[in-house]
C-alpha positions in Angstrom: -10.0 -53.0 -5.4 -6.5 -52.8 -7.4 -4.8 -49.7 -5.8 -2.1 -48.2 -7.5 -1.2 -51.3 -9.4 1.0 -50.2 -12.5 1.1 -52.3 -15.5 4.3 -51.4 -17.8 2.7 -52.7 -20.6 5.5 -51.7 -23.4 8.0 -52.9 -20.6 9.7 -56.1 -22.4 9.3 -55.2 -26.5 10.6 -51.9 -25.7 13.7 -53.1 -24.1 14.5 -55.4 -26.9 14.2 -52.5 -29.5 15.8 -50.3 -27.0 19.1 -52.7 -26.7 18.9 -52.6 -31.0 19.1 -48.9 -31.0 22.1 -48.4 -28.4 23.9 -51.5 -30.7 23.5 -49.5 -33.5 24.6 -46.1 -32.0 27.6 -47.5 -30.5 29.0 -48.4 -33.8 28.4 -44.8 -34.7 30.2 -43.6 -32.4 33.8 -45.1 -31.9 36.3 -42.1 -30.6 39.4 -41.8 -32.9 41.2 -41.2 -29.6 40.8 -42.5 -26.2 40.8 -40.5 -22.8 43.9 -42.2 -21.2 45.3 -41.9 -25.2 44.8 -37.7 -24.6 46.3 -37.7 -21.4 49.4 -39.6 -22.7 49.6 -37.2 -25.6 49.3 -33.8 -23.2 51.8 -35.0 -20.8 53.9 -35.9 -23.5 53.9 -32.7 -25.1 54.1 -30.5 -22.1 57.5 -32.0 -21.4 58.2 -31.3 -24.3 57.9 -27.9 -23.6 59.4 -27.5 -20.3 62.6 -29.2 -21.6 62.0 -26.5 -24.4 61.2 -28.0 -27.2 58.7 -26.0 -28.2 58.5 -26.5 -32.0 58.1 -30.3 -31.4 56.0 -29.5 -28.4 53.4 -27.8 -30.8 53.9 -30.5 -33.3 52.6 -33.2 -30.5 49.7 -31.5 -30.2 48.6 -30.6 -33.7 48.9 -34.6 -34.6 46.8 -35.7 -31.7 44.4 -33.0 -32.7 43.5 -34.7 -36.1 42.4 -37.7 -34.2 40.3 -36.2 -31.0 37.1 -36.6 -32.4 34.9 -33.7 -33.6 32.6 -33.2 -31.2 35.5 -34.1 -28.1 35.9 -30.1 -27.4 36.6 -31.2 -23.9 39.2 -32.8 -24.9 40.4 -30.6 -27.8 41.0 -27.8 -24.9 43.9 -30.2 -23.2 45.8 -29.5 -26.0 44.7 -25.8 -26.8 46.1 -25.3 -23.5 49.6 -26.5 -24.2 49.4 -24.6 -27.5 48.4 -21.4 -25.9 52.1 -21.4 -23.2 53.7 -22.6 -26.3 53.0 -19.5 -28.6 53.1 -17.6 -25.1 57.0 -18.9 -24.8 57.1 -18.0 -28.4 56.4 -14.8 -28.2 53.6 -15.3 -31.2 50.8 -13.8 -28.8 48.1 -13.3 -31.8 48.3 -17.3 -31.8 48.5 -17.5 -27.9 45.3 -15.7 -27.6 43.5 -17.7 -30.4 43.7 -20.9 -28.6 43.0 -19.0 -25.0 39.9 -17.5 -25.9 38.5 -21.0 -27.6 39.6 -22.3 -24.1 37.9 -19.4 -22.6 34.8 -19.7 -25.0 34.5 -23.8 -23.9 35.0 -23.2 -20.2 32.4 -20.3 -19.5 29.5 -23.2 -21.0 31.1 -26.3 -19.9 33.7 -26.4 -17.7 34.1 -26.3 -13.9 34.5 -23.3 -12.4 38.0 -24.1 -11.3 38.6 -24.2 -15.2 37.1 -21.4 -16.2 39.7 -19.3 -13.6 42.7 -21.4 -14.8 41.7 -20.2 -18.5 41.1 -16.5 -17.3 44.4 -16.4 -15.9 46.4 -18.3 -19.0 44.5 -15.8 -21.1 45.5 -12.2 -18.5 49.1 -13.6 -18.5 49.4 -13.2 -22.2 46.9 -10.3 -22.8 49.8 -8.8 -20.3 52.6 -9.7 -22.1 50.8 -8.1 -25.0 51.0 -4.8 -23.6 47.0 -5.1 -22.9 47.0 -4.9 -19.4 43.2 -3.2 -19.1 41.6 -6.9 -20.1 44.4 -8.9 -18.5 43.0 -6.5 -15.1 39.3 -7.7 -15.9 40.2 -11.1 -16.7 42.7 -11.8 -13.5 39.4 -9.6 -11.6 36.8 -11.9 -12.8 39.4 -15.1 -11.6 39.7 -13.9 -8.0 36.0 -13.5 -7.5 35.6 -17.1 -8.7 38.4 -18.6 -6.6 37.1 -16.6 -3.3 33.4 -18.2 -3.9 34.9 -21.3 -4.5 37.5 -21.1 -1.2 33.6 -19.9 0.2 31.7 -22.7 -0.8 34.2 -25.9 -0.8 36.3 -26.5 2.2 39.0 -28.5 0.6 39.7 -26.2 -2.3 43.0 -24.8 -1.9 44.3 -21.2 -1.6 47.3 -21.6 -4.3 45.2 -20.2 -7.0 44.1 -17.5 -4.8 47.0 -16.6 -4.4 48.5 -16.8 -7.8 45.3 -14.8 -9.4 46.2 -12.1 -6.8 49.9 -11.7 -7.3 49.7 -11.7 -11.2 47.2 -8.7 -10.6 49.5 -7.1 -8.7 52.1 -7.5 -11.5 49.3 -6.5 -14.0 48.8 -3.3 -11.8 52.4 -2.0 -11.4 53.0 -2.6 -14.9 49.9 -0.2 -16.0 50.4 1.8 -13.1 54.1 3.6 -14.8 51.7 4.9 -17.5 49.5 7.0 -15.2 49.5 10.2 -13.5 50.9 10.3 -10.0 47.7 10.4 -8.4 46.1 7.6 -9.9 49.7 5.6 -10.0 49.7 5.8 -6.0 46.2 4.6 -5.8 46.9 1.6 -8.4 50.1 1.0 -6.7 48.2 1.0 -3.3 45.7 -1.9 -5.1 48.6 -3.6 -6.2 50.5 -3.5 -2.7 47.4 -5.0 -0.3 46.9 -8.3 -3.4 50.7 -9.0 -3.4 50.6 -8.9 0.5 47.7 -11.3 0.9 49.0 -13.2 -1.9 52.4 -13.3 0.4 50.4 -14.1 3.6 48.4 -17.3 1.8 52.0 -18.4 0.6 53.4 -18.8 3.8 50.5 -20.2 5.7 50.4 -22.8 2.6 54.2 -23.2 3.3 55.2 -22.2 -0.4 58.7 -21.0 0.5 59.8 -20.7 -3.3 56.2 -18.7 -3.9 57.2 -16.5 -1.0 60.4 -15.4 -2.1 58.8 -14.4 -5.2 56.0 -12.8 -3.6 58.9 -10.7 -1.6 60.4 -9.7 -4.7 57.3 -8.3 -6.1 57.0 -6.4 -2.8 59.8 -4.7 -3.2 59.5 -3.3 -6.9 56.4 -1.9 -5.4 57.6 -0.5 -2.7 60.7 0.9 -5.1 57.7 2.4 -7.3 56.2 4.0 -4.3 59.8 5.6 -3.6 60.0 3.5 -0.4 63.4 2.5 -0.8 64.6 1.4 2.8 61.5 -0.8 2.6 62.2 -2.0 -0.9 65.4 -3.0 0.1 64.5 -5.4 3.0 62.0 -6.9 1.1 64.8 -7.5 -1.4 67.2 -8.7 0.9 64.4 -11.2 2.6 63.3 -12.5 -1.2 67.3 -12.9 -1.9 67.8 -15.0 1.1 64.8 -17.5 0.4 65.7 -17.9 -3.1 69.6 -18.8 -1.9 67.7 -21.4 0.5 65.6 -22.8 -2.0 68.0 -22.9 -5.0 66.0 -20.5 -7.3 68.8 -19.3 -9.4 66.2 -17.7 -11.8 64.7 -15.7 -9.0 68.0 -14.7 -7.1 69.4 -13.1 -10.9 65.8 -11.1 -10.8 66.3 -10.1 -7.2 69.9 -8.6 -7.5 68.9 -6.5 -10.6 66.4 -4.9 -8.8 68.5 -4.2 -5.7 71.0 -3.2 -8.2 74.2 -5.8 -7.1 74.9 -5.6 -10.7 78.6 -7.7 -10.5 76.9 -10.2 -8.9 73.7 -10.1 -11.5 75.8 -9.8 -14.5 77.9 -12.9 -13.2 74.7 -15.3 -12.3 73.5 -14.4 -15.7 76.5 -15.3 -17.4 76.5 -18.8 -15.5 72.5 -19.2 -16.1 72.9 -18.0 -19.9 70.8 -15.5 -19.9 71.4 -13.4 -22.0 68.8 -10.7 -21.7 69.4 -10.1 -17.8 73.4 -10.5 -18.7 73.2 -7.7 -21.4 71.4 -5.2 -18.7 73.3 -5.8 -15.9 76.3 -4.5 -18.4 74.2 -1.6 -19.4 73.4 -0.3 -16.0 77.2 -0.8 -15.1 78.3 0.8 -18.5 76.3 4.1 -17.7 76.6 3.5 -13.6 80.8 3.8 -14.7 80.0 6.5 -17.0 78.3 8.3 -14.4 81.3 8.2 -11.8 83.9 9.1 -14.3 85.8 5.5 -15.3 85.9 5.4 -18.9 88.2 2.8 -19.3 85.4 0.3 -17.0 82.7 2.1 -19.0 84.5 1.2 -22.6 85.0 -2.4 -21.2 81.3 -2.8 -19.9 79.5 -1.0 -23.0 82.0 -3.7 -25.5 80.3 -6.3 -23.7 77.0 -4.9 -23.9 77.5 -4.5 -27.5 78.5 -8.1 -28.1 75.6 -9.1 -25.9 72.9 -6.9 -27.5 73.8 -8.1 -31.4 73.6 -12.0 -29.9 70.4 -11.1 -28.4 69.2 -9.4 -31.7 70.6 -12.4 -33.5 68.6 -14.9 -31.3 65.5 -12.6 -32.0 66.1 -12.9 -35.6 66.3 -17.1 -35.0 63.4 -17.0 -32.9 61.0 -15.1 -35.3 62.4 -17.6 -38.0 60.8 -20.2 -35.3 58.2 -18.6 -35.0 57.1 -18.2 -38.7 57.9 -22.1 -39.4 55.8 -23.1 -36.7 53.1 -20.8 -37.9 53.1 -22.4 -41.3 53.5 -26.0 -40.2 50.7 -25.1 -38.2 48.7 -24.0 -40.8 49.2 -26.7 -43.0 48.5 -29.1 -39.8 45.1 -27.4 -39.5 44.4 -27.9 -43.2 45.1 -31.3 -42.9 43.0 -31.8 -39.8 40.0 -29.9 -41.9 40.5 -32.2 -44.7 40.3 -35.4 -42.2 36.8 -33.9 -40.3 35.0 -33.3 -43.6 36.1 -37.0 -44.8 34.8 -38.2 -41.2 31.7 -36.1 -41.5 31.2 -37.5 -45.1 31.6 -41.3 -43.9 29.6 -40.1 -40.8 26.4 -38.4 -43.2 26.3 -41.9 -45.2 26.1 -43.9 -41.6 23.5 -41.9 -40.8 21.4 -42.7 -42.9 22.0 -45.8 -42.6 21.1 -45.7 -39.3 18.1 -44.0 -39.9 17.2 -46.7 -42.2 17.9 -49.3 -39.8 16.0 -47.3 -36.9 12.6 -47.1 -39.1 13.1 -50.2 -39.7 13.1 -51.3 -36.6 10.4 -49.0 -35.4 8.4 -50.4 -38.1 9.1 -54.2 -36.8 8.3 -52.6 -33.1 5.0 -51.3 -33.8 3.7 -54.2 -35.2 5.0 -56.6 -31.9 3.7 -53.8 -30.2 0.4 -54.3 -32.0 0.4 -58.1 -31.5 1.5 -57.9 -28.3 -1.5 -55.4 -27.6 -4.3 -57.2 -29.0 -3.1 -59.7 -26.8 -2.8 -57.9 -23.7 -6.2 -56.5 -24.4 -7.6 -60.0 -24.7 -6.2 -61.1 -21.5 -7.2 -57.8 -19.9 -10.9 -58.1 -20.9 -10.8 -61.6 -19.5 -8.6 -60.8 -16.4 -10.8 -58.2 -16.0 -14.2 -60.2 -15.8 -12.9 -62.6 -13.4 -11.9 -60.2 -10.8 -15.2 -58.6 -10.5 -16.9 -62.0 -10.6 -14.2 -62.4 -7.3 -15.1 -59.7 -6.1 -18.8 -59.2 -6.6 -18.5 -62.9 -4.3 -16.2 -61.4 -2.0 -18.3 -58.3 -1.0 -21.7 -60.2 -1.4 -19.9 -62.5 1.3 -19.0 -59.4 3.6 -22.0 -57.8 3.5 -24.4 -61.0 3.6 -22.5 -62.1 6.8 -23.4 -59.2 9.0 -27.0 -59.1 7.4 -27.6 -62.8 8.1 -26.3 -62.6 12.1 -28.6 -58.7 12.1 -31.7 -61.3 11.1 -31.8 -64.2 13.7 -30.8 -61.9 16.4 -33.9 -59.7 15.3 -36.3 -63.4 14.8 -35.4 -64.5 18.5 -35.9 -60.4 19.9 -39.0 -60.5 18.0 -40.4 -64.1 18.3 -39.2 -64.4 22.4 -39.7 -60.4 23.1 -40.8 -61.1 26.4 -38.8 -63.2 27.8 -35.4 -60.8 27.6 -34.2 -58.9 30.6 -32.9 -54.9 29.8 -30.0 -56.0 29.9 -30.3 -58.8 27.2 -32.2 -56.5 25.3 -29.1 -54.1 25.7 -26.6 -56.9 24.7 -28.7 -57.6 21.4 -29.3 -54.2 20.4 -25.6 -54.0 20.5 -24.7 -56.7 18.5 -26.6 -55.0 16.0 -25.4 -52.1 16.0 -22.0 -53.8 15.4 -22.9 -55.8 12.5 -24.3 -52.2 10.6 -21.0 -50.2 11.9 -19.6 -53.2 9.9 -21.5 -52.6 6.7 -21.1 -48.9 6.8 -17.3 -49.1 7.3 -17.4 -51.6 4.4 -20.1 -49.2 2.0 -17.4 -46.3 3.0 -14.9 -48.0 2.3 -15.8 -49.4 -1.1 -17.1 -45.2 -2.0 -14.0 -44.2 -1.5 -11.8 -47.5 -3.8 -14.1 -46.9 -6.3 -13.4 -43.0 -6.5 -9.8 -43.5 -6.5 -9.5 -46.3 -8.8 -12.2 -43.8 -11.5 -9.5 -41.0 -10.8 -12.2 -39.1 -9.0 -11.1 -38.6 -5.8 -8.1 -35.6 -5.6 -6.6 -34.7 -2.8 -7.1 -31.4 -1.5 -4.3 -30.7 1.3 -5.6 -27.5 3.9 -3.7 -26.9 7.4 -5.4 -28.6 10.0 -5.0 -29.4 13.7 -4.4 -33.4 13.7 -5.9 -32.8 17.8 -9.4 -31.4 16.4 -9.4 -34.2 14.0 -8.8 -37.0 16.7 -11.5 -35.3 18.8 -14.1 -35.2 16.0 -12.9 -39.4 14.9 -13.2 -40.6 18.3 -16.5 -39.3 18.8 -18.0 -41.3 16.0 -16.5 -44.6 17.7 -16.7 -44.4 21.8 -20.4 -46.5 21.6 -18.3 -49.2 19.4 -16.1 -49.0 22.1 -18.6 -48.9 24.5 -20.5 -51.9 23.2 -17.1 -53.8 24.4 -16.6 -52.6 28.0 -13.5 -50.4 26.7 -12.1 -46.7 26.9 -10.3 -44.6 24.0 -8.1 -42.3 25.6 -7.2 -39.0 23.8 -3.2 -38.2 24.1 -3.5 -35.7 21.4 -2.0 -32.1 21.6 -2.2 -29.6 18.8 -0.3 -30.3 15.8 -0.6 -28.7 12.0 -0.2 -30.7 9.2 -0.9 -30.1 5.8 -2.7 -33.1 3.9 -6.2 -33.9 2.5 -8.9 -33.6 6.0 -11.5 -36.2 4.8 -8.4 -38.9 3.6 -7.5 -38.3 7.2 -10.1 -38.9 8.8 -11.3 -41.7 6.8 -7.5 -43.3 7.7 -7.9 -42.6 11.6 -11.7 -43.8 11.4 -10.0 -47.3 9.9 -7.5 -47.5 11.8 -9.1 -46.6 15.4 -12.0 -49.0 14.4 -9.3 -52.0 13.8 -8.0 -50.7 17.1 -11.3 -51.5 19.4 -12.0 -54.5 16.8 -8.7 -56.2 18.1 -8.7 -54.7 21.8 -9.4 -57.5 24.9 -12.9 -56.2 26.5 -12.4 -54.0 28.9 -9.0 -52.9 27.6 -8.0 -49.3 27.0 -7.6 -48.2 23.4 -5.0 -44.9 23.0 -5.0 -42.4 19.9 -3.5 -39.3 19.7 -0.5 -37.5 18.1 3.5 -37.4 18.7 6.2 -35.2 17.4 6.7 -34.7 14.5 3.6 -34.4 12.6 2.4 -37.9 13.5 -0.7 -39.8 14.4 -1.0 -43.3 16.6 -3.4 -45.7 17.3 -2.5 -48.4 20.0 -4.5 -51.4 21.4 -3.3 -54.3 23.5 -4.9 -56.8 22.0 -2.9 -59.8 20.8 -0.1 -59.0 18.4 -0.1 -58.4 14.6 2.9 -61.3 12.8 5.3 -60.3 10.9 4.0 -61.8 8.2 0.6 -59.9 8.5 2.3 -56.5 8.5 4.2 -57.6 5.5 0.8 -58.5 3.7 -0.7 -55.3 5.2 2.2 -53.2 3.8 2.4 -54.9 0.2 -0.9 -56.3 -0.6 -2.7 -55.3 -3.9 -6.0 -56.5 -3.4 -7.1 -57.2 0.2 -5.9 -57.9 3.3 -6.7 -61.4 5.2 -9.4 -60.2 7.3 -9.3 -61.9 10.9 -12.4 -62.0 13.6 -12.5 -59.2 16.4 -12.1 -60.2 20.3 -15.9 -60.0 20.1 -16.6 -61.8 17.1 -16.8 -58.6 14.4 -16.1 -59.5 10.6 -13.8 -57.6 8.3 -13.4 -57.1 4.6 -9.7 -56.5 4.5 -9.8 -53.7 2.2 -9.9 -50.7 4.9 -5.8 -51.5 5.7 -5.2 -51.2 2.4 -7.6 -48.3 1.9 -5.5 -46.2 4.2 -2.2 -47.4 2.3 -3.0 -45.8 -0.3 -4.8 -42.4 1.2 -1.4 -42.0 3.0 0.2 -42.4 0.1 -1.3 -39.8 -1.2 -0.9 -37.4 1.6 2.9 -38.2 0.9 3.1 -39.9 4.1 4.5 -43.2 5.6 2.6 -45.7 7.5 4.4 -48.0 10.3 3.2 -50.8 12.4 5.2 -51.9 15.7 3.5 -55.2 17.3 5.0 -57.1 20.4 3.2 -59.6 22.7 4.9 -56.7 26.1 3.7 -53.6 24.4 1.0 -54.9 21.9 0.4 -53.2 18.7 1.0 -49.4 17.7 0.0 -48.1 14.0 1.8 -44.6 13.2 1.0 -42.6 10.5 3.7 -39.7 9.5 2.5 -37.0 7.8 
């Protein structure tokens, strides 16, 4: 009567050969480069790149590329990252978008799905910059619907990107918008218009005041594209103030170009060294003096233009120099790298097979303690296996001789002294033996349904049924056993549906009910019915079940100690643990509650 006894078997050889295989592996694979080593190594050359080093920045990264290990694309994507704002500051864009789109590429299998918008907008901010501003529109698209499912979904992720997505599409939008009819240019600028203005609204309820100045600005170049000049101007004026309070020199030089205070520009520019935004504020007051007839102020700013404009060419010419170096030092980098994998792979084939060597060897030394160890488990099985029916061929011979042995003399003194018993004598006798065969039956039902499970015969077959309808039918098999005592089983059952196995169910309330009057005082009430949710209860007042009991009841493997009724009934112990396992596998739980005040109470949940 094992039930639902496991036997790992393989349990202890396998773990031995198990830690030998991980040992091995582990010496495969040693990473060139650690994680807190690649974190170092990005944040070290992203300085490097806001300070504007870019060539060295780019360098950084290419050497701690050669030792991320092969298969570390996670990794590898930190510093594709850095590369792509690099080239972006650069101005190589062809080299920008290679390292985007392998961030891309990583991030749509991989990565979160906060990554994946980060690299959809790296990649639409250079695509734009490109003068491709149809993808950088599907890519900065595809970004927003991802942050506004994840804003959706996860209360704590923050609106920032939101808001950033949004107001690069807006940029993205007026940009392509000056290349449209006027139709479709109001329409795009109307798109363009409502994202910049929630973009704004998220700012300033995130309390972004540098991020609101800007979004200002961009307000008003729409609004300017629109023809909405009063507007455009306030907007200006609102996004000047802010970036005078927040010390955003870049951002004030922007603002008063647009709102054309071009003294004022060209002088910022000068003090920022800008040169770009210096040369066209002189420009636009070059032809603004031409256009009001000053020639001599018009000769003075177009000089000044002029000096600017072959500086700026000259810096372009240094720039693309920059540009073509760090191409080529690149190149010879990623040749290097190259060279480096297909040594590693090399080294890595030969361990390999060395390792598979190693592993068939030890497979080879595994099967054969796993052989050993089975002939010997075998052996002990067969032997282990003989003695526990000899156990409990005694055990049930005992249980059902006991019952058999008490039915005979009561039947020798009824038979041999027939007259001499009253009704009611006769009554008491009869009822003793119809106690000692509820015994046996309980017991020869019982040991049907152990040996079904423990053949694999028995499957449960779960239907919908009213738990009410089965209380009804169980109790009606038991009120004479109840009877025979004196007692009462009162029904508390209202309708309930369950889903579970009928005849495991009843053969656990028939069990459990029959313990019930088995353990009741005479005379005493026995209750069964159900309670909310989906559960059945049996409760007696007899005396109290120990905590130790209900631990052997819960935990036993065999049998359970069986323990004489409150009328002197026998038990077998094996119907507890019968119903164990039938509620088990009904995926239910089975509780006991036992107190000397409020006797004991069996619930099954199903």
């Amino acid at each position: 009567m094992r039930i639902s006894q496991k036997c790992y078997i393989f349990a202890p050889e396998m773990k031995k050969i198990l830690t030998i295989w991980i040992a091995f592996l582990s010496v495969m694979v040693v990473s060139a480069m650690t994680r807190e080593e690649v974190d170092a190594q990005v944040d070290s050359a992203y300085n490097a790149a806001m300070a504007g080093q870019l060539e060295q920045a780019i360098s950084i990264n290419m050497d701690a590329l050669a030792l991320v290990p092969m298969d570390s694309m996670g990794w590898k994507c930190e510093f594709y990252s850095c590369l792509l704002y690099c080239y972006h500051r650069l101005g190589d864009y062809t080299e920008a978008l290679r390292y985007g789109e392998l961030c891309l590429q990583y991030d749509e299998q991989h990565g979160t799905q906060y990554d994946l918008s980060v690299s959809l907008g790296n990649l639409a901010g250079i695509y734009s910059s490109a003068g491709k501003q149809d993808v950088a529109i599907e890519y900065l698209n595809r970004a927003i619907g991802i942050e506004n499912a994840l804003i959706a979904t996860d209360a704590t992720h923050s609106q920032k990107s939101l808001a950033t997505r949004q107001a690069m599409l807006g940029e993205v939008l007026l940009a392509k918008s000056k290349s449209l009819p006027e139709v479709e240019q109001v329409a795009m600028l109307s798109e363009a218009l409502q994202l910049t203005d929630e973009a704004l609204q998220i700012e300033r309820q995130l309390g972004r005041r540098t991020q609101e100045g800007m979004r200002l600005a961009q307000l008003a170049n729409i609004y300017a594209a629109l023809g909405q000049t009063v507007r455009a101007k306030e907007y200006n004026r609102q996004a000047l103030d802010i970036a005078r309070e927040t010390g955003n020199k870049p951002s004030e030089l922007i603002i008063l170009l647009q709102d054309n205070q071009l003294h004022k520009a060209y002088t910022l520019a000068r003090e920022l060294g800008m040169k770009k935004q210096e040369y066209e504020a002189c420009d636009r007051l070059y032809r603004q003096a031409a256009a009001d007839d000053h020639p001599a102020e018009a000769l003075q700013w177009l000089e000044k233009a002029r000096v600017l404009h072959e500086q700026i060419q000259s810096n372009e010419t240094a720039r693309q120099l920059t540009v073509a170096q760090v191409r080529y030092d690149t190149f010879r980098k990623e040749q290097q790298i190259t060279a480096q994998q297909h040594t590693i792979e090399t080294e890595q084939t030969r361990s390999r097979q060395l390792l598979l060597f190693s592993i068939l060897t030890i497979a080879i030394i595994a099967l054969l303690i796993v052989v050993v160890f089975l002939i010997g488990y075998r052996k002990r099985a067969i032997e282990e296996a003989a003695r526990y029916k000899e156990r409990q061929y005694t055990i049930l011979t005992h249980d059902l001789t006991n019952p058999m042995v008490a039915q005979q003399q009561v039947l020798r003194m009824f038979y041999r002294d027939f007259e001499l018993y009253s009704p009611d004598q006769t009554r008491a006798l009869v009822g003793q033996l119809l106690s000692g065969s509820d015994s046996q039956l309980a017991l020869l039902r019982n040991l049907g349904e152990i040996a079904q499970l423990e053949q694999g015969k028995r499957t449960m077959q779960p239907v919908r049924l009213d738990l009410s309808s089965l209380v009804a039918d169980t109790v009606s098999l038991l009120r004479s056993t109840a009877d025979l005592k004196g007692g009462t089983i009162d029904v508390k059952a209202e309708r309930t549906l369950v889903t579970a196995d009928r005849e495991a169910l009843r053969t656990v309330l028939r069990n459990l009910l029959a313990n019930a009057v088995k353990f009741a005082p005479k005379g005493s009430v026995v209750e069964v019915g159900t309670t909310a949710p989906n559960t059945l209860f049996v409760h007696n007042s007899g005396e109290p079940v120990s905590p130790e009991q209900i631990d052997e009841i819960m935990h036993a493997t065999t049998r359970v100690v069986s323990h004489t009724g409150t009328n002197g009934e026998s038990g077998t112990g094996i119907g507890l643990l019968l119903c164990r396992e039938l509620i088990r596998l009904n995926k239910g739980t089975l509780t006991i509650d036992s107190s000397p005040e409020n006797g004991t109470t069996v619930r099954v949940r199903i």
